[in-house]
N, C-alpha and C positions, 0 to 999 in steps of 0.2 A: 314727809309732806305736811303743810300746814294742814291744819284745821278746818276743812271746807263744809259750808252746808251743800246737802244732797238734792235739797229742796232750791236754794240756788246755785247749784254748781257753775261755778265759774268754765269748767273744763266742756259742760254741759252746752254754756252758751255760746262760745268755742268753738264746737265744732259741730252747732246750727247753723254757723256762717260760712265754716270750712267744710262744707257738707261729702267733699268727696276726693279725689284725688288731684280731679282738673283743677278745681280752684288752686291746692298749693303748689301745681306747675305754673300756674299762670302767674302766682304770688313770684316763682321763683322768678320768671322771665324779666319782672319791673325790677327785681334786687342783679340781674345779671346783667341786665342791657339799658338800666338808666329807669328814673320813675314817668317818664313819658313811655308809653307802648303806643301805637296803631294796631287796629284789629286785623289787617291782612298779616302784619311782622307779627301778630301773637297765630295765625292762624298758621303763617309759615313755617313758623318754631314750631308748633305744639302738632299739628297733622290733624286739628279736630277737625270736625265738620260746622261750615258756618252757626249751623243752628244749635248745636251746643255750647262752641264759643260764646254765642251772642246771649245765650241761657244764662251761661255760667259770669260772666260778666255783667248783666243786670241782676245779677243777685248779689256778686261782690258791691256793685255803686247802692242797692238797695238796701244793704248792709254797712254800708258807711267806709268800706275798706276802698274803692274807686270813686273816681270824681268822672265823669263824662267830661269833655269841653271840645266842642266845635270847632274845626281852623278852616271848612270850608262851609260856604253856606251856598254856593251853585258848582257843583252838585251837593248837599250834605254831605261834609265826612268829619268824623267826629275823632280824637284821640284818648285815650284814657291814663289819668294820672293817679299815680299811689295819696291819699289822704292822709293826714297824721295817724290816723289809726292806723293805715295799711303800711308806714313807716313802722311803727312801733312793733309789729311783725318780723321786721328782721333778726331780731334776735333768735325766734322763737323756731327760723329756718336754719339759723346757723348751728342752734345746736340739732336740729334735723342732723343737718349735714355731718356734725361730728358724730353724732350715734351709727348714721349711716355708714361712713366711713371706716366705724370701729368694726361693725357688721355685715358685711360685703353680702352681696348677691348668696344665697344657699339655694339655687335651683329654683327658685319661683318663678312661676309658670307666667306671671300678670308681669308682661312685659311693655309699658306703655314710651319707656324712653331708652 
């Protein structure tokens, strides 16, 4: 592993923004179903409850990883798209997925998906 300061951990700042599980499901969704989402198609997918979707996705756009943009303005509805930032993420899921893969389910109990 490089060299990191501790004082700024990179790994630190990281996962101030990935703060919890929902966020890197939701990351997964934009990489699985295209970088536009809707908030009902991520609510559909994911089983949350409105008010943590809507949490956890103003903190990803607050964070720089989602963009909000509007496609209707009567009634308001609004779509969310991945940022350059939140592209540069992909990598960072694929090898998620290869560790995960290497490491299958061993009885854990935290069954979210």
């Amino acid at each position: 592993m490089k060299n990191i300061s501790r004082a700024n951990c990179p790994i630190r700042r990281a996962t101030d923004i990935l703060t919890d599980q929902w966020s890197f499901l939701i990351l997964r969704e934009f990489f699985l179903e295209g970088e536009t989402r809707r908030f009902k198609d991520l609510q559909n997918e994911l089983g949350l409850p409105p008010n943590t979707l809507s949490n956890r996705l103003k903190h990803l756009e607050n964070a720089g990883v989602l963009e909000r943009k509007l496609y209707s303005s009567h009634p308001p509805r609004a779509e969310y798209v991945l940022t350059e930032m939140g592209r540069r993420f992909g990598p960072v899921l694929e090898a998620m997925i290869d560790w995960g893969t290497l490491y299958p389910d061993r009885g854990s109990t935290n069954k979210s998906d």
